[in-house]
mmCIF file of the C-alpha atoms, coordinates in Angstrom:
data_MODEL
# 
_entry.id   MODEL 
# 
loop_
_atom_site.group_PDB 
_atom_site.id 
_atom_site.type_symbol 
_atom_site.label_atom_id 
_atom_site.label_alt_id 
_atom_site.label_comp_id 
_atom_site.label_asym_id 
_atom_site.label_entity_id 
_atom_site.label_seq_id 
_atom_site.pdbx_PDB_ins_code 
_atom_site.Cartn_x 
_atom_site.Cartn_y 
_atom_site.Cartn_z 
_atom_site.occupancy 
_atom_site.B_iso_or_equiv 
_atom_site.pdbx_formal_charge 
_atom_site.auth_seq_id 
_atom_site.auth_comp_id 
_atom_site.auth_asym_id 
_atom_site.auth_atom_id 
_atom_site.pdbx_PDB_model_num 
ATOM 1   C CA . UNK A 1 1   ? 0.060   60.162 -74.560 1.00 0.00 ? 1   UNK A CA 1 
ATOM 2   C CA . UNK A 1 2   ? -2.962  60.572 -76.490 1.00 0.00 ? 2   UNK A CA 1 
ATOM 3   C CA . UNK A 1 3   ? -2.269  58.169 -79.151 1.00 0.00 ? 3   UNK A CA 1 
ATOM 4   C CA . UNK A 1 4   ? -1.979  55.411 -76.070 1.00 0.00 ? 4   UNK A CA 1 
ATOM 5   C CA . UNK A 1 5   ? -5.351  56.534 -74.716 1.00 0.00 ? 5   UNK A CA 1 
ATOM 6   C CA . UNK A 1 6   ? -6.832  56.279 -77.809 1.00 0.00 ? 6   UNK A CA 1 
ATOM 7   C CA . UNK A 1 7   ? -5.356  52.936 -78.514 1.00 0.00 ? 7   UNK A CA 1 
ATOM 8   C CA . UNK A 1 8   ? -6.488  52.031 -75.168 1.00 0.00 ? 8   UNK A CA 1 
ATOM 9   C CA . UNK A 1 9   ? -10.076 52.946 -76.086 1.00 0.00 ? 9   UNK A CA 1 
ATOM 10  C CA . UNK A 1 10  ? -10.142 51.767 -79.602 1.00 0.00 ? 10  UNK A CA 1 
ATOM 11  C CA . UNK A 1 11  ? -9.191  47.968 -77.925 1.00 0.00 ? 11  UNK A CA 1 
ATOM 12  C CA . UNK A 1 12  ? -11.893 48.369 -75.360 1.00 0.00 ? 12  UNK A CA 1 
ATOM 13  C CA . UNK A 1 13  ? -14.476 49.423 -78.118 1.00 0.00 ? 13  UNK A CA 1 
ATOM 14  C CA . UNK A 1 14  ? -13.537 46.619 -80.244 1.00 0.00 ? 14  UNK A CA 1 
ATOM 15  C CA . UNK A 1 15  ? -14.131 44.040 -77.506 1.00 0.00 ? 15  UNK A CA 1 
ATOM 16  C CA . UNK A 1 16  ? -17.331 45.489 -76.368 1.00 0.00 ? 16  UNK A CA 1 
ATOM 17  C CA . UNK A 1 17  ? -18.618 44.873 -79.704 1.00 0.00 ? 17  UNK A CA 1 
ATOM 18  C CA . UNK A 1 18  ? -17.967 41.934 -79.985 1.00 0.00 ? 18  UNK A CA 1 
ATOM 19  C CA . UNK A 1 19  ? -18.967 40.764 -76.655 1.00 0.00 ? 19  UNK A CA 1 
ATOM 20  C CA . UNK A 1 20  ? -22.530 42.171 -77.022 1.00 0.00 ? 20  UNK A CA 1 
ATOM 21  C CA . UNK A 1 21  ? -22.803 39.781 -79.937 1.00 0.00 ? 21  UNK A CA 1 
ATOM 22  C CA . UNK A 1 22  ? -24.642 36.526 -78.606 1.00 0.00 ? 22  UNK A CA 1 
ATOM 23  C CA . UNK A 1 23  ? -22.510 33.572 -78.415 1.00 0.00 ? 23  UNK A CA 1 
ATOM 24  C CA . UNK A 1 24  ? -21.821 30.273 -76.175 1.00 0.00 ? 24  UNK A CA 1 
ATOM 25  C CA . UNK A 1 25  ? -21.218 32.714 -73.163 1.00 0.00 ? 25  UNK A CA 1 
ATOM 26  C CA . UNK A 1 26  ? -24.281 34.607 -73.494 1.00 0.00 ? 26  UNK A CA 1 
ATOM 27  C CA . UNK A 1 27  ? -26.698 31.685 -73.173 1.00 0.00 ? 27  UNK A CA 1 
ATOM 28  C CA . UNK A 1 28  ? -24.687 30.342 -70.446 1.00 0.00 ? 28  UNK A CA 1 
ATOM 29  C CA . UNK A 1 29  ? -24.616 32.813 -68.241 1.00 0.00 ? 29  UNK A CA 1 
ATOM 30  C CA . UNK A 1 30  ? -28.250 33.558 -69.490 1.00 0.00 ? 30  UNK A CA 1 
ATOM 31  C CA . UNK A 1 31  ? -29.042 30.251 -68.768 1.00 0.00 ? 31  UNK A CA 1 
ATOM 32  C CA . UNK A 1 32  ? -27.306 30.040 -65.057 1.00 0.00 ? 32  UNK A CA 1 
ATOM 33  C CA . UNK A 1 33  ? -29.541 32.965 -63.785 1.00 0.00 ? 33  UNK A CA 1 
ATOM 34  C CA . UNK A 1 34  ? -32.676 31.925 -65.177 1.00 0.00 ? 34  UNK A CA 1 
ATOM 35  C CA . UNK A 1 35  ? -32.184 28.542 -63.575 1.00 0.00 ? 35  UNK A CA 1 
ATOM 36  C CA . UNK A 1 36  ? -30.013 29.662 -60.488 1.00 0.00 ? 36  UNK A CA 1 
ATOM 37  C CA . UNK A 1 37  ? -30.258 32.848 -59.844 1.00 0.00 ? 37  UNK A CA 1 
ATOM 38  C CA . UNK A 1 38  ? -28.283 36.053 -59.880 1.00 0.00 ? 38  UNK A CA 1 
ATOM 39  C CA . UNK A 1 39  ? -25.537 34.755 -58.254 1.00 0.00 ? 39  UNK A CA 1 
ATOM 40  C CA . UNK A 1 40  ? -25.106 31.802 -60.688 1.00 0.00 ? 40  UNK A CA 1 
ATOM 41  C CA . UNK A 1 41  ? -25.264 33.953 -63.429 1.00 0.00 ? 41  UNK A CA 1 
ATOM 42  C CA . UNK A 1 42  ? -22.922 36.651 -62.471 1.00 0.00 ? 42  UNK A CA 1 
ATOM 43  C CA . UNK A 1 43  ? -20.243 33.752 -61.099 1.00 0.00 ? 43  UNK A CA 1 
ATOM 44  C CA . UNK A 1 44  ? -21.016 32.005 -64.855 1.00 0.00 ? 44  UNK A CA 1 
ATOM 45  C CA . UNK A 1 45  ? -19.756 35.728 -66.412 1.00 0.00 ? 45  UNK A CA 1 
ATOM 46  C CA . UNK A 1 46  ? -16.867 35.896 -63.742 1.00 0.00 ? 46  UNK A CA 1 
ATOM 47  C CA . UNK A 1 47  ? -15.400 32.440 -65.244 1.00 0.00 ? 47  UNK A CA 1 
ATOM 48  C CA . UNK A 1 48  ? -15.881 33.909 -69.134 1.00 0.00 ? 48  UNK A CA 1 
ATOM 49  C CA . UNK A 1 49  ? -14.183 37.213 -67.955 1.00 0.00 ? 49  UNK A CA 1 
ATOM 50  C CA . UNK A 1 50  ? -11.599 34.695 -66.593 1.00 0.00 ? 50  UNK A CA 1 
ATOM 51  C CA . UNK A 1 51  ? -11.191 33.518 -69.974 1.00 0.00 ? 51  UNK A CA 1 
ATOM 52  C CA . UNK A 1 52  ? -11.139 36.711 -71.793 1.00 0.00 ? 52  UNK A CA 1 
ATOM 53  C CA . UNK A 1 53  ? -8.546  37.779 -69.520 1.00 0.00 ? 53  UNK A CA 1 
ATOM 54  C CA . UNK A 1 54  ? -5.942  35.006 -70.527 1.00 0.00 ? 54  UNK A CA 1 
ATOM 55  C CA . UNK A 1 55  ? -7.377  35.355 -74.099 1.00 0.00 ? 55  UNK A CA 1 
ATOM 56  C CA . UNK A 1 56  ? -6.170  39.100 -74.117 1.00 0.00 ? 56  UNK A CA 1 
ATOM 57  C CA . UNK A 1 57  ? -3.334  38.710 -71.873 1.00 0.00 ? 57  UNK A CA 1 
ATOM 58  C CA . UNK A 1 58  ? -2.035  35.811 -74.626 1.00 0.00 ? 58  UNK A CA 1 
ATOM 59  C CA . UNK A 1 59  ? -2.752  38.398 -77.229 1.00 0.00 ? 59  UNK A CA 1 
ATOM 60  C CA . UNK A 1 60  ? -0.881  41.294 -75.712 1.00 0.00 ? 60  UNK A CA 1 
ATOM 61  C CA . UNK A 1 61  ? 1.775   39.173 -76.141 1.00 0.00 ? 61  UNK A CA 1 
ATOM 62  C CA . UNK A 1 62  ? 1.678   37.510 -79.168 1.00 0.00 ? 62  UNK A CA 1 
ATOM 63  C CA . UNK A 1 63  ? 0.624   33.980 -78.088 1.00 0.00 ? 63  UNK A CA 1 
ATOM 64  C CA . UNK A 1 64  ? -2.746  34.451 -79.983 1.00 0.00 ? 64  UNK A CA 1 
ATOM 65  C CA . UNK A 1 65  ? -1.317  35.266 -83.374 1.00 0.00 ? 65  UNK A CA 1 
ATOM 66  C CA . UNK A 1 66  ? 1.244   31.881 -82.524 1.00 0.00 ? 66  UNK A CA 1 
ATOM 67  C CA . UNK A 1 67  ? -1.654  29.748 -82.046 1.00 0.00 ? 67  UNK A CA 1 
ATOM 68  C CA . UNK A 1 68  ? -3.879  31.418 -84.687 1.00 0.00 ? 68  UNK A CA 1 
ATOM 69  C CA . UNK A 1 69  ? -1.207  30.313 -86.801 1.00 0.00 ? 69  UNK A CA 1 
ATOM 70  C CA . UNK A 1 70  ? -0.393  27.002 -86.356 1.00 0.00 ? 70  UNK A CA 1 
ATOM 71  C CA . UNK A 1 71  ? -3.253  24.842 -88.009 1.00 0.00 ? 71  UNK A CA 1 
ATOM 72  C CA . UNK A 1 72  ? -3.007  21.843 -85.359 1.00 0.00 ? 72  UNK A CA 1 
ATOM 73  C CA . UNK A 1 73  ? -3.274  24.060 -82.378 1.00 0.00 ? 73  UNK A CA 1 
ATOM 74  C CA . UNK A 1 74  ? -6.255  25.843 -83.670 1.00 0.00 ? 74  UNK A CA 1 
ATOM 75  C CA . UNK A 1 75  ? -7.944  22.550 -84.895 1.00 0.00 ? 75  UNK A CA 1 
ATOM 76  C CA . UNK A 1 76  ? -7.644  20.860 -81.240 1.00 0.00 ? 76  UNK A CA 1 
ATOM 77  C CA . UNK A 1 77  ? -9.192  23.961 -79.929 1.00 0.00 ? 77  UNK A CA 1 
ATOM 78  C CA . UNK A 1 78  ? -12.019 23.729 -82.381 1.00 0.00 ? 78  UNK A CA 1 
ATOM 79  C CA . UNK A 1 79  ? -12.475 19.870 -81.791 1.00 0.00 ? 79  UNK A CA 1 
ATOM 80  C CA . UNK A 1 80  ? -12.499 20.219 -78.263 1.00 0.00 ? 80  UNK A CA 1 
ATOM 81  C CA . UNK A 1 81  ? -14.617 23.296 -77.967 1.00 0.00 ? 81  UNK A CA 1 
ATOM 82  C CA . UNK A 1 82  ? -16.992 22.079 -79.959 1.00 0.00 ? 82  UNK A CA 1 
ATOM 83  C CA . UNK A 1 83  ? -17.572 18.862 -78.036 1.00 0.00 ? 83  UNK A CA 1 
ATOM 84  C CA . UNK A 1 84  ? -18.012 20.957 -74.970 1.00 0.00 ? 84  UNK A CA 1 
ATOM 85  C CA . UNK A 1 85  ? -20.593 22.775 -76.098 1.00 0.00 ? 85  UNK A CA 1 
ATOM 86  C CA . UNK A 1 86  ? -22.537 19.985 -77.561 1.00 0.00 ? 86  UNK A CA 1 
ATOM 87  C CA . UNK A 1 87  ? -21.852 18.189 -74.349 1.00 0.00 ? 87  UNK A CA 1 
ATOM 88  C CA . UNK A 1 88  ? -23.115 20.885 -71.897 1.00 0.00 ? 88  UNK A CA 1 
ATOM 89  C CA . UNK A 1 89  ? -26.223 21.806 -75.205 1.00 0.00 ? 89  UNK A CA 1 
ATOM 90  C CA . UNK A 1 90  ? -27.081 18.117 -74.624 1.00 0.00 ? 90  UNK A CA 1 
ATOM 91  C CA . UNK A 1 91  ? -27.250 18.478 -70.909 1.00 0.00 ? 91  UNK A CA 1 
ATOM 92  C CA . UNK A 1 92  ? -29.988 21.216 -71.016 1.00 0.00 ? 92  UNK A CA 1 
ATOM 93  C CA . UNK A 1 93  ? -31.926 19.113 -73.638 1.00 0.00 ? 93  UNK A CA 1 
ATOM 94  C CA . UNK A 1 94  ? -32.003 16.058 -71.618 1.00 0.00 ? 94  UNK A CA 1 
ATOM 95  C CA . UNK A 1 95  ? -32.259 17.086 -68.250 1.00 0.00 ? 95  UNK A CA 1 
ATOM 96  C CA . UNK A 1 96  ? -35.398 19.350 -68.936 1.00 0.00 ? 96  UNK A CA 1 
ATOM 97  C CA . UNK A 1 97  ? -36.993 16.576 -71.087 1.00 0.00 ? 97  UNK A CA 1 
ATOM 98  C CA . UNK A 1 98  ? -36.676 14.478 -68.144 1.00 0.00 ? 98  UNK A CA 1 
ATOM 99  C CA . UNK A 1 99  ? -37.598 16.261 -65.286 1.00 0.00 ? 99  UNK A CA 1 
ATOM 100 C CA . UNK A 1 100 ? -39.053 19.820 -65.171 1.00 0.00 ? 100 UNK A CA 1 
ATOM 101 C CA . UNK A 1 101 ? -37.687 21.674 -61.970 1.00 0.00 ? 101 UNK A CA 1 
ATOM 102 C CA . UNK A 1 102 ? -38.952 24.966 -60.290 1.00 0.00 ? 102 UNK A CA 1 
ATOM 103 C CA . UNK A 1 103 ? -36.738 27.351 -58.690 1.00 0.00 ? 103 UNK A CA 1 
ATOM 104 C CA . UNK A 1 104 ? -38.934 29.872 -57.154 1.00 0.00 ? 104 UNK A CA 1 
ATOM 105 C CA . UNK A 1 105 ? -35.752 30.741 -54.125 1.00 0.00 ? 105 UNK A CA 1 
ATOM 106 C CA . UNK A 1 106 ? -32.799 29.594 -56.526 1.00 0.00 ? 106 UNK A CA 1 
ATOM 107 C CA . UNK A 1 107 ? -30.027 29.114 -53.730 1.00 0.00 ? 107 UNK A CA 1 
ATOM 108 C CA . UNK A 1 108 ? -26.137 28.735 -54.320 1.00 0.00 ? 108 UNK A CA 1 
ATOM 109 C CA . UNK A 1 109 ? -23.370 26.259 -52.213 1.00 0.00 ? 109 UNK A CA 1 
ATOM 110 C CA . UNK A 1 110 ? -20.206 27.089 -52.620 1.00 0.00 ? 110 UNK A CA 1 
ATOM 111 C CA . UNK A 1 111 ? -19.500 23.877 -54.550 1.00 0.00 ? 111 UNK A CA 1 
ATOM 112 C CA . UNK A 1 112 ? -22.431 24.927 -57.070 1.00 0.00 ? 112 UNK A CA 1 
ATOM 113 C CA . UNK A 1 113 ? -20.501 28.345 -57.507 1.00 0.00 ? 113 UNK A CA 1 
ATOM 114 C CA . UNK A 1 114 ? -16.997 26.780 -58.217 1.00 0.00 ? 114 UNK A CA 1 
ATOM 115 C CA . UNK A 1 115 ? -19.380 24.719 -60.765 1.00 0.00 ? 115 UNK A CA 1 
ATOM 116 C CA . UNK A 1 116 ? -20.576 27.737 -62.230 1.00 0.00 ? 116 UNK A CA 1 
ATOM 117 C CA . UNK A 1 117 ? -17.353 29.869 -62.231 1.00 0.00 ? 117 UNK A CA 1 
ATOM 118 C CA . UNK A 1 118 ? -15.545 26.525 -64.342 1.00 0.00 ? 118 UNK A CA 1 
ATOM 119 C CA . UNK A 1 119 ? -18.426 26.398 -66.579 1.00 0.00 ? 119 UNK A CA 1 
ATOM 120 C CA . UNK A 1 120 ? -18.252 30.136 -68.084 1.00 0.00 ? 120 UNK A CA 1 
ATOM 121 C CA . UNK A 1 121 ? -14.224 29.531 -67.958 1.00 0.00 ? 121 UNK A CA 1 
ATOM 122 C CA . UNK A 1 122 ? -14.630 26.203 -70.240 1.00 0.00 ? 122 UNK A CA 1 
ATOM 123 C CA . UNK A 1 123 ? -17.173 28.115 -72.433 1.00 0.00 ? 123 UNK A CA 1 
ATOM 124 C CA . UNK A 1 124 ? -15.299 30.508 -72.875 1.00 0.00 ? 124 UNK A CA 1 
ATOM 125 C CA . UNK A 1 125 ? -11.858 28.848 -73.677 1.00 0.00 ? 125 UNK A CA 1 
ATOM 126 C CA . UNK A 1 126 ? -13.618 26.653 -75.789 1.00 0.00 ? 126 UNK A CA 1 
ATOM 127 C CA . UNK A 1 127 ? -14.447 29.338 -78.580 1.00 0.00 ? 127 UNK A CA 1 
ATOM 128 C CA . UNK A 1 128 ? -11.630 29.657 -80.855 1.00 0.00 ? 128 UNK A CA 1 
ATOM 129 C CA . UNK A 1 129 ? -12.694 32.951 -82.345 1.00 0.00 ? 129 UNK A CA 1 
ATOM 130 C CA . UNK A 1 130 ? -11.486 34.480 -78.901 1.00 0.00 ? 130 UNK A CA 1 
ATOM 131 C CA . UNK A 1 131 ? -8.245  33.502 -79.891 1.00 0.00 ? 131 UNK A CA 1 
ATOM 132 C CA . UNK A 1 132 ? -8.600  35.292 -83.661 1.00 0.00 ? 132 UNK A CA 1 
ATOM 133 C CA . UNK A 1 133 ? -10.473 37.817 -82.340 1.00 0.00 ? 133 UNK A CA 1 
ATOM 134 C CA . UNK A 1 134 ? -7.906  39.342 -79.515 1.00 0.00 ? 134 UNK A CA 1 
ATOM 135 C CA . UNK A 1 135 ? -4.766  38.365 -82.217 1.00 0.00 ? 135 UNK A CA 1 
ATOM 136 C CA . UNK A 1 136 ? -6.759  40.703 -84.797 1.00 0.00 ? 136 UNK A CA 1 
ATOM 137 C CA . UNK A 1 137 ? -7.406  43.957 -83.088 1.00 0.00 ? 137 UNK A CA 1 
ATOM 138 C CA . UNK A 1 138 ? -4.018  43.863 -81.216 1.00 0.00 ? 138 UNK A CA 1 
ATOM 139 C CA . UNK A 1 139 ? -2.349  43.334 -84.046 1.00 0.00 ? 139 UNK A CA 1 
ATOM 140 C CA . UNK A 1 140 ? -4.006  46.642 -85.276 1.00 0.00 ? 140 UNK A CA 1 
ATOM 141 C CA . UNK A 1 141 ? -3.580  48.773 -82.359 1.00 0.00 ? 141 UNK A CA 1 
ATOM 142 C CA . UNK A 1 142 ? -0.092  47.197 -80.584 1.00 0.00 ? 142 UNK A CA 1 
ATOM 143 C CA . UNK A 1 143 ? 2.897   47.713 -81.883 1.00 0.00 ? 143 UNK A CA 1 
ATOM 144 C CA . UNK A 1 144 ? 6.459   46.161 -80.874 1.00 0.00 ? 144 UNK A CA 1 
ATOM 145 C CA . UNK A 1 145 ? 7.148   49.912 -79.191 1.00 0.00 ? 145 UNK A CA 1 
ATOM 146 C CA . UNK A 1 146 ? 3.405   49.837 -77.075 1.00 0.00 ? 146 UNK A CA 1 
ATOM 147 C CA . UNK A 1 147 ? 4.297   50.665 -73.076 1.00 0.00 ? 147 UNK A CA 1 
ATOM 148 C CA . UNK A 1 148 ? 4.123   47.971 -70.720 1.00 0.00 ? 148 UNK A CA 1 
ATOM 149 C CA . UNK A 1 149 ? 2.152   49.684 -68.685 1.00 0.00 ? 149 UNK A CA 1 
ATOM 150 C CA . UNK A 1 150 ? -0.187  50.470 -72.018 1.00 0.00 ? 150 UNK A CA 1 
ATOM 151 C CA . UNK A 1 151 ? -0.857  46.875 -72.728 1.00 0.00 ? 151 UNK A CA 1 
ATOM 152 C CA . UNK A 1 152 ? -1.546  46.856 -68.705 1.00 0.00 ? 152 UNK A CA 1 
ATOM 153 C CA . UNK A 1 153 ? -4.213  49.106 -69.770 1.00 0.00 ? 153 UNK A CA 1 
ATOM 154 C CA . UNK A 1 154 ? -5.580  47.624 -72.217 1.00 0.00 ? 154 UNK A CA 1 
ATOM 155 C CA . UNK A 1 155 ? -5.832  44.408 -70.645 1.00 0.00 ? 155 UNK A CA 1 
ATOM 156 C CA . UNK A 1 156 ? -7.741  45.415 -67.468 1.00 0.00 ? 156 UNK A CA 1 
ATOM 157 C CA . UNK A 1 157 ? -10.509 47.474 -69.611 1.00 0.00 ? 157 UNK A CA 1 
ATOM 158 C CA . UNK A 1 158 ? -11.103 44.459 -71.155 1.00 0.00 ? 158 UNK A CA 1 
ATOM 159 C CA . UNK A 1 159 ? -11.554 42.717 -68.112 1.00 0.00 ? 159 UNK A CA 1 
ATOM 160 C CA . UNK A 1 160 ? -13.737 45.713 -66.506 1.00 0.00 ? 160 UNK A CA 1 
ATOM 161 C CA . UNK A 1 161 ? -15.881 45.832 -69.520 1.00 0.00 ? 161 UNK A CA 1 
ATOM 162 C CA . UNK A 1 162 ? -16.386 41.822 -69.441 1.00 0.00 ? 162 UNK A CA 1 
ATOM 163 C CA . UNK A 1 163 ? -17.568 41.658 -65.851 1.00 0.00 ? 163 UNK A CA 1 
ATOM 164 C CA . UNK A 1 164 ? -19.570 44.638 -66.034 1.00 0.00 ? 164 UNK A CA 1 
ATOM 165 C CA . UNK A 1 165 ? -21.132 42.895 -68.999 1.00 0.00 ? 165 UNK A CA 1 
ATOM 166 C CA . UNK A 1 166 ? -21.750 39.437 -67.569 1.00 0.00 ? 166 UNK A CA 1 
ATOM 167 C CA . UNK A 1 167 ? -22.745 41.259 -64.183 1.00 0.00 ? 167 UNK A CA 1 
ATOM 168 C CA . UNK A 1 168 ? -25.613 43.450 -66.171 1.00 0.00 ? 168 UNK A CA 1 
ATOM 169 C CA . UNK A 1 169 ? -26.770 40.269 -67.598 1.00 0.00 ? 169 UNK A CA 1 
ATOM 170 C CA . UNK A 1 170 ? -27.067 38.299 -64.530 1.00 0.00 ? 170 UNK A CA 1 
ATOM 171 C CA . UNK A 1 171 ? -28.904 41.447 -62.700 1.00 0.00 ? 171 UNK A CA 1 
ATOM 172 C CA . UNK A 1 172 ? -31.180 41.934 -66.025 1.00 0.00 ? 172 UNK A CA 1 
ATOM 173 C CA . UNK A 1 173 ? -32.159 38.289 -66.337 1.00 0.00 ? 173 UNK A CA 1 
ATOM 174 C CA . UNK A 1 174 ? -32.969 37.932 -62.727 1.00 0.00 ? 174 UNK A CA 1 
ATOM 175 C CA . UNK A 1 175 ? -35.654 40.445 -61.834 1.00 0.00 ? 175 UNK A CA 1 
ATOM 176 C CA . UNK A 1 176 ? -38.615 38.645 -60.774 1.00 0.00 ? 176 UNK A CA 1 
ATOM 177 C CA . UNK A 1 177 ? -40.989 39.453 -64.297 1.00 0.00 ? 177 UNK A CA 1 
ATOM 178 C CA . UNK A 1 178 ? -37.995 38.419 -66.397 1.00 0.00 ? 178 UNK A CA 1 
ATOM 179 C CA . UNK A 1 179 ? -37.826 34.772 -64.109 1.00 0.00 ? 179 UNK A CA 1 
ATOM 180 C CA . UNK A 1 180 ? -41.709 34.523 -63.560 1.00 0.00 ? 180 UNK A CA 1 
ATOM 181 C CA . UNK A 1 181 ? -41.912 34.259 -67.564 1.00 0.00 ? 181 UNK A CA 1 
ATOM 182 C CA . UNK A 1 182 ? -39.230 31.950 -67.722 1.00 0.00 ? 182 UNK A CA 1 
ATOM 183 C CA . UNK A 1 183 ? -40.708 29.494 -65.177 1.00 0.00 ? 183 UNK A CA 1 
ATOM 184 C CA . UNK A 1 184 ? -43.905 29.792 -66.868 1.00 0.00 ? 184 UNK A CA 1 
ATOM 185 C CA . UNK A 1 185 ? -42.215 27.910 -70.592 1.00 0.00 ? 185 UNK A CA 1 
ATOM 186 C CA . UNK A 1 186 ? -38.705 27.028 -68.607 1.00 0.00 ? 186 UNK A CA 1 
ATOM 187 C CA . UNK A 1 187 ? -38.360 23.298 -70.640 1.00 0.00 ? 187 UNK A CA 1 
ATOM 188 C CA . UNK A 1 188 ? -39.071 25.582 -73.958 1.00 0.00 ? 188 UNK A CA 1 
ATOM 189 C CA . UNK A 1 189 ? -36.201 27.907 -73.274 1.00 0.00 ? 189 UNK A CA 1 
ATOM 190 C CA . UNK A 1 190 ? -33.961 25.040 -71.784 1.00 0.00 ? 190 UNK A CA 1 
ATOM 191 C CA . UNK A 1 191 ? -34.368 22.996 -75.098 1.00 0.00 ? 191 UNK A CA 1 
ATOM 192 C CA . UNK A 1 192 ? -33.885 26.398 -77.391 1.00 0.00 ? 192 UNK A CA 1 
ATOM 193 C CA . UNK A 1 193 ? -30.637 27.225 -75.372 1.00 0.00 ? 193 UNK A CA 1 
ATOM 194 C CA . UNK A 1 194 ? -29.308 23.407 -75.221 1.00 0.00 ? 194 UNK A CA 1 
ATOM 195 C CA . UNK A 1 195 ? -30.223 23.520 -79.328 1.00 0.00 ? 195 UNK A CA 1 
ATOM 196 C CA . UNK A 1 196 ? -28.296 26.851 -79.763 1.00 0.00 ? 196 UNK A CA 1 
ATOM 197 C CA . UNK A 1 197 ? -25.073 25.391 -77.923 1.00 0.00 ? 197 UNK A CA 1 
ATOM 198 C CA . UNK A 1 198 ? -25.235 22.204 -79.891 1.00 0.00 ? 198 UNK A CA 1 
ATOM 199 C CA . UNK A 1 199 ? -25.092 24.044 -83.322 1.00 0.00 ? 199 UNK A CA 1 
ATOM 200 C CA . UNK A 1 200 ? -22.531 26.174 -81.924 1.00 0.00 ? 200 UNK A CA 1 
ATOM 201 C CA . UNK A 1 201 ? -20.297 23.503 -81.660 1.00 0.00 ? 201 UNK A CA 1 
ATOM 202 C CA . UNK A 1 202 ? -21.375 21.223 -84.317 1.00 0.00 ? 202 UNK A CA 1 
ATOM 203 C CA . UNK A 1 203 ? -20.006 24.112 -86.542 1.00 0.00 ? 203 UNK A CA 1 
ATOM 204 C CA . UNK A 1 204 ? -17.004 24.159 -84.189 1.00 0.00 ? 204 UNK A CA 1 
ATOM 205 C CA . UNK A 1 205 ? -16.653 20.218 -85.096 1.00 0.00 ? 205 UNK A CA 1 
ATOM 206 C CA . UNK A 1 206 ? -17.217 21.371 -88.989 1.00 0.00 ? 206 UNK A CA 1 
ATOM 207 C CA . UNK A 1 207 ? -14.352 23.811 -89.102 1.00 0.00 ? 207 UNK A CA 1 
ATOM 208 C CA . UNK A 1 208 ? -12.099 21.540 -87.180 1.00 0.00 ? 208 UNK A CA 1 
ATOM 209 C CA . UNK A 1 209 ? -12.992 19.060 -89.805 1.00 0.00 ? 209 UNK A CA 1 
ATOM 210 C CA . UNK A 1 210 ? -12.052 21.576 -93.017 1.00 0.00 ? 210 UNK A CA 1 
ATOM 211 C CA . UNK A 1 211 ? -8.878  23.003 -91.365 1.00 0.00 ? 211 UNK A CA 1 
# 
């Protein structure tokens, strides 16, 4: 029983690490507070932890090392992702270059959430090292013999820890000092964030290119 619980924890370690690291998600749901509020952000996390969750699930059951594997799979990913995020990278550059807009009561419709929630799933399925990442540690810490109801574990801590995660980050980058300063140099940050997503997935487009 212990060796399950630690298995369980070692998996849930593993993915907190590598969540913390910035990425494509982090700047958008960084990005969907600071311009929309805390409910924008934490909807932009819920449709990332969305993606983690099929991510893992595939990995608990060996569709991640499959598609790790098989060169065409993993290239479409990479050529797709990385259009995506040059795409949405693009959007930030443009539309703040064009118009600067002020949100000092950021509201959300219920159309604008379903807009946000399938904007952190797209980001989120369109990274490719999700895919490697979840095939590598499970392929350290499951074994053909691993419970059901163990890979059950595993797979909901990983989807506790990435809301919790995307939820901290909307309620961090939402006070009022955090969104004063960003209203105060918003077309700066909009063009840094659009700039980061674009070289995210021009290197996306490079690896597709190599593989």
């Amino acid at each position: 029983m212990n060796i399950h619980i630690d298995s369980v924890f070692t998996v849930v370690s593993l993915f907190l690490l590598g969540l913390v690291s910035p990425g494509p998600n982090f700047f958008v749901v960084v990005q969907s507070t600071l311009n929309s509020g805390r409910s924008a952000g934490f909807v932009t996390g819920l449709g990332a932890a969305t993606g983690d969750a099929l991510y893992a699930a595939c990995g608990l059951f060996g569709v991640a090392k499959l598609i790790e594997t098989s060169g065409h799979v993993m290239m479409t990913i990479k050529f797709l992702g990385g259009l995506y995020l040059i795409w949405i990278g693009i959007q930030m550059l443009l539309r703040r270059a064009a118009k600067s807009q002020h949100h000092s009561s950021p509201s959300c419709t219920h159309d604008s959430l379903i807009r946000h929630y399938a904007r952190g799933l797209a980001t989120d399925l369109s990274n490719p090292k999700t895919i490697v990442f979840f095939a590598s540690i499970f392929a350290v810490t499951v074994q053909p013999e691993t419970p059901g109801v163990v890979r059950l574990a595993m797979l909901v801590g990983i989807i506790l820890t990435s809301i919790t995660w995307r939820f901290l980050l909307s309620l961090v980058f939402a006070t009022a000092r955090i969104r004063a300063a960003y209203q105060r140099s918003q077309r700066y940050v909009e063009r840094v964030f659009g700039a980061i997503l674009c070289l995210f997935g021009a290197h996306l487009l490079k690896r597709a290119a190599s593989s």
